[in-house]
C-alpha positions in Angstrom: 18.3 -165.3 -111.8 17.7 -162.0 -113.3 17.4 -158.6 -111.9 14.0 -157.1 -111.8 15.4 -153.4 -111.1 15.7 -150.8 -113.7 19.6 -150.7 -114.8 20.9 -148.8 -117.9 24.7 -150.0 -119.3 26.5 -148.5 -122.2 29.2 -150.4 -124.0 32.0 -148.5 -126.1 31.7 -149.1 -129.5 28.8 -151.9 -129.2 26.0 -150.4 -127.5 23.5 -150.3 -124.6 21.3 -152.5 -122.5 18.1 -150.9 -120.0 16.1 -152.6 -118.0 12.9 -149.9 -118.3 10.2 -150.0 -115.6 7.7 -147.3 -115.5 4.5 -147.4 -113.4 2.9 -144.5 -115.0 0.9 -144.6 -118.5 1.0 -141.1 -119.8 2.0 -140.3 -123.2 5.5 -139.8 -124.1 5.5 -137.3 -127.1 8.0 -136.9 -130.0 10.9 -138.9 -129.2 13.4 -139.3 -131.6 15.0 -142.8 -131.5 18.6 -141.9 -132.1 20.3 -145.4 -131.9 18.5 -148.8 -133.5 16.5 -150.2 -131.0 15.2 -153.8 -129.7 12.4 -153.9 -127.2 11.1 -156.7 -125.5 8.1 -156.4 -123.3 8.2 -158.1 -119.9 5.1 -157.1 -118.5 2.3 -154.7 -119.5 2.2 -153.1 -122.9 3.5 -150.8 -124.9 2.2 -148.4 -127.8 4.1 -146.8 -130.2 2.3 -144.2 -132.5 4.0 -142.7 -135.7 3.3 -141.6 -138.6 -0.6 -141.8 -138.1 -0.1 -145.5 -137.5 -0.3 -148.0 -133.8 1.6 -150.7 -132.9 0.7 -152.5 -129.6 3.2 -154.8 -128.5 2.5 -156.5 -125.4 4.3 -159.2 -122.8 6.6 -161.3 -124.6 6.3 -159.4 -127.6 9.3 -157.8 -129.8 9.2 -154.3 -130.9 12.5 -153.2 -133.6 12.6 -149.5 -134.2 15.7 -148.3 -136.4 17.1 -145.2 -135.6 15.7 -141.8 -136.8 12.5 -142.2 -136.3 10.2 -140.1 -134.3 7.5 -141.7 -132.3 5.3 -141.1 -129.3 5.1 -143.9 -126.6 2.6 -145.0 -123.9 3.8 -147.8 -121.5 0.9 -149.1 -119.7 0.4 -151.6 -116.6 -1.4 -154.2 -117.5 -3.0 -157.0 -115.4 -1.3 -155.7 -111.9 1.8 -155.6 -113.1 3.7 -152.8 -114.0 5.3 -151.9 -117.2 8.7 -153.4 -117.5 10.9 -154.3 -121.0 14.3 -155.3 -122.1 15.8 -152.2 -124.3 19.1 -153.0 -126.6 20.3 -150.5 -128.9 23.7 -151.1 -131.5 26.1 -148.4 -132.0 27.0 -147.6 -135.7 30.3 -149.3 -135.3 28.3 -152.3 -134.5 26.0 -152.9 -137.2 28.9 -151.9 -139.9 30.9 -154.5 -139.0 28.1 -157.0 -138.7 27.2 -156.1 -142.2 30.5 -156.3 -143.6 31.4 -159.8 -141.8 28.1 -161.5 -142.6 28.1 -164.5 -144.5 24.6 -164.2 -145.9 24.3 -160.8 -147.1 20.5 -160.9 -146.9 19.7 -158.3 -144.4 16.3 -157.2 -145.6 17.2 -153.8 -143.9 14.2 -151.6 -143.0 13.7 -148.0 -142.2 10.3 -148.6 -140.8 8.7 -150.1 -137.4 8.4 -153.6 -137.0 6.5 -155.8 -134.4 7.4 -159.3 -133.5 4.3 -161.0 -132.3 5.7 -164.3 -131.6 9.7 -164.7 -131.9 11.0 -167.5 -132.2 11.9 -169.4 -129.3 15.5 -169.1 -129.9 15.5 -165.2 -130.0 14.3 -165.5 -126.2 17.1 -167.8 -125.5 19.9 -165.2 -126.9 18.2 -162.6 -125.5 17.9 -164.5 -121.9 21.7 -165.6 -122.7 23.1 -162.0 -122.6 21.4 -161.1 -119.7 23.0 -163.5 -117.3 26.0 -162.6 -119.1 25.9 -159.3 -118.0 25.4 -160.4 -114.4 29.0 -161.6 -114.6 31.6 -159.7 -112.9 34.4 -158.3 -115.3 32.4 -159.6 -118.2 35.1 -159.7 -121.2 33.5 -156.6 -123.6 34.0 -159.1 -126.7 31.7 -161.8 -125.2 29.7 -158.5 -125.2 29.5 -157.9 -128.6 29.3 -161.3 -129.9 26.2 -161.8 -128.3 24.8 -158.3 -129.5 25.5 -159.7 -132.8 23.8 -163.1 -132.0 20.8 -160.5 -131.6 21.3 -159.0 -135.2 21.5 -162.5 -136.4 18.3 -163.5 -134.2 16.4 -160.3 -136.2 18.3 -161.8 -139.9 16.5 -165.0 -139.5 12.9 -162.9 -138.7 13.9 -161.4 -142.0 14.5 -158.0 -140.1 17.9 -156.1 -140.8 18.7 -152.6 -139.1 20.3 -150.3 -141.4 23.8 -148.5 -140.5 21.9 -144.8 -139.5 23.7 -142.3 -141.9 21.8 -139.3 -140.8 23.2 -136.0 -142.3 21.2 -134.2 -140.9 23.3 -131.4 -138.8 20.5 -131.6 -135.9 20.5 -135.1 -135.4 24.2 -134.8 -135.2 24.2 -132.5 -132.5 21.3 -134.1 -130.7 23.6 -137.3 -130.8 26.7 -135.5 -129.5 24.9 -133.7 -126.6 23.0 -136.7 -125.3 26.7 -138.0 -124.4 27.7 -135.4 -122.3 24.3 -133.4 -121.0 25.8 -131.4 -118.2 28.4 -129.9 -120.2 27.8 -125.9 -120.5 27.6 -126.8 -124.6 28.6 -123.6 -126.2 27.8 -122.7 -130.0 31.3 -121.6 -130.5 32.5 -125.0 -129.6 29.6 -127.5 -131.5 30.2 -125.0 -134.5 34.1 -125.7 -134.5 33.4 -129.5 -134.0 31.4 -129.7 -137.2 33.9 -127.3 -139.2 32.2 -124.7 -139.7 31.3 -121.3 -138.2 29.0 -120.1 -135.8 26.6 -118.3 -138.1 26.9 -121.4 -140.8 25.8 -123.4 -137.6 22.8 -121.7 -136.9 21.9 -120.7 -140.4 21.5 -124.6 -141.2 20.0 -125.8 -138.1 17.3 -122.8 -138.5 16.9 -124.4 -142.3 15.9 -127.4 -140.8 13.7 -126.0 -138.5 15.6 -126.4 -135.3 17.8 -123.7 -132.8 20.6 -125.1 -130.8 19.1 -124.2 -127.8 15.9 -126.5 -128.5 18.3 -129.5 -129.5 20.2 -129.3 -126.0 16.8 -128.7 -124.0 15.5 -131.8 -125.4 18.5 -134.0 -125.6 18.6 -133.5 -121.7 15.1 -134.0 -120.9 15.6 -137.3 -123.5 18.0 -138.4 -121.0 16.3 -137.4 -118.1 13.6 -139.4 -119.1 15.8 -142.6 -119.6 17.3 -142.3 -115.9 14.1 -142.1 -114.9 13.1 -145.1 -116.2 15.9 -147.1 -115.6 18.1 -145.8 -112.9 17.1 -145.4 -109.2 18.6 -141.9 -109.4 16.8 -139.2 -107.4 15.3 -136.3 -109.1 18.3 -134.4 -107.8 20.9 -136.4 -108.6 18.8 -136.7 -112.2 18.7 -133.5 -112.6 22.8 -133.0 -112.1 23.2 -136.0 -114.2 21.8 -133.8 -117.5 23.3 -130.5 -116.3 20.6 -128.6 -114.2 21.2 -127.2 -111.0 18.4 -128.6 -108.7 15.9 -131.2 -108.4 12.9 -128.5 -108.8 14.4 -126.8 -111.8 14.8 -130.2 -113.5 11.1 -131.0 -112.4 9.9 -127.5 -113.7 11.3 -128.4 -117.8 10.6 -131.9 -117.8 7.0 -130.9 -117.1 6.9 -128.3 -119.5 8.1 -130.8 -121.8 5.9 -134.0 -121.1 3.0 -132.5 -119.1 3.6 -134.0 -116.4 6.0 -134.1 -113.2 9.2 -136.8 -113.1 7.9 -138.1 -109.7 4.8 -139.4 -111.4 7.2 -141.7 -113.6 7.8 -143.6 -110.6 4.6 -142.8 -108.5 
């Protein structure tokens, strides 16, 4: 039987599965997706708006997002029920080497949203599959990964392929980097040396593209203080140490600067 609480699980060099439940429908604003992304609606709906277009997806419904893309999200209830989805995302390692192994070559791969109304019956199965396999204790990681790639193979035969993300982009980069490792006390001097390069070179580039580095850490932490939100059953203190602030209340005070609204009411 599966688990019906929110649970968030990373796997080195395959990628991540959250269970997301929200019982609040405010808008999420300008999220960057930074890592492909599979959704499937449980229960409620969910609305993705970008670039000036909607996508509804509701209960038992398939949403595929590739990564770089920036969207704003509203996860209603719906019909007494809460809002509650499967999330799966593939690292780059991932999808490389599914491309490269693949006997058909016909990936179809897309760099824009895509909604699965009705998937075929099979793509529930695989997706139903790796969720009791995650229930099992000491679960061998390269069951793991087979089974994300039975999930690439489900989205081959909807004609969907997710591109490898090869985003240059120095921001995206660092947003990537610091979404790892929120608390650390990230330092210019230290990002600028990662990416070769000097501190002034650093900022000079990400202030060409329109970004500081102090905006890029602020909202890589309150990216991934939304996602514990949503699928952890963290406190907002323990949150709020989790991404590298001090206290609950100064946690509280950013997020709602940044949303609009307080990180109780995700979970009201």
């Amino acid at each position: 039987m599966q688990s019906i609480t929110r649970q968030l699980r990373r796997f080195d060099g395959t990628g991540y599965y959250a269970r997301v439940i929200q019982d609040c429908g405010h808008r999420l604003s300008k999220l960057t997706i930074t890592e492909p992304l599979l959704v499937r609606v449980l229960q409620g709906c969910k609305m993705i708006i970008a670039n000036q277009k909607q996508y509804l997806i509701s209960a038992g419904q398939l949403l595929v997002i590739p990564a770089g893309i920036t969207i704003d999200v509203i996860n209603q209830n719906r019909d007494n029920q809460i809002y509650m989805a499967d999330c799966f995302a593939w690292s780059e390692q991932i999808l490389s080497n599914y491309q490269t192994q693949s006997l058909t070559k016909n990936h179809n791969a897309i760099n824009m949203i895509n909604v699965i109304s009705s998937p075929m019956g099979t793509f529930h199965q695989a997706i139903d599959y790796l969720l009791n396999m995650l229930q099992t204790p000491s679960i061998d990681l390269r069951l793991i990964n087979h089974q994300f790639n039975q999930l690439l193979l489900c989205l081959e035969l909807e004609n969907i392929g997710l591109p490898v993300p090869h985003n240059n982009q120095l921001s995206f980069n660092i947003s990537k980097m610091v979404t790892c490792s929120p608390p650390q006390k990230w330092q210019a001097a230290a990002i600028a040396k990662h990416f070769a390069m000097s501190e002034s070179t650093l900022r000079r580039h990400l202030a060409q593209q329109g970004h500081s580095l102090s905006n890029i850490i602020f909202e890589a932490r309150m990216k991934k203080g939304l996602t514990l939100l949503q699928t952890s059953h963290l406190t907002i203190t323990q949150i709020a140490h989790e991404i590298g602030y001090s206290s609950g209340s100064r946690f509280a005070h950013y997020f709602r600067k940044r949303f609009g609204f307080s990180p109780s009411e995700m979970r009201r």
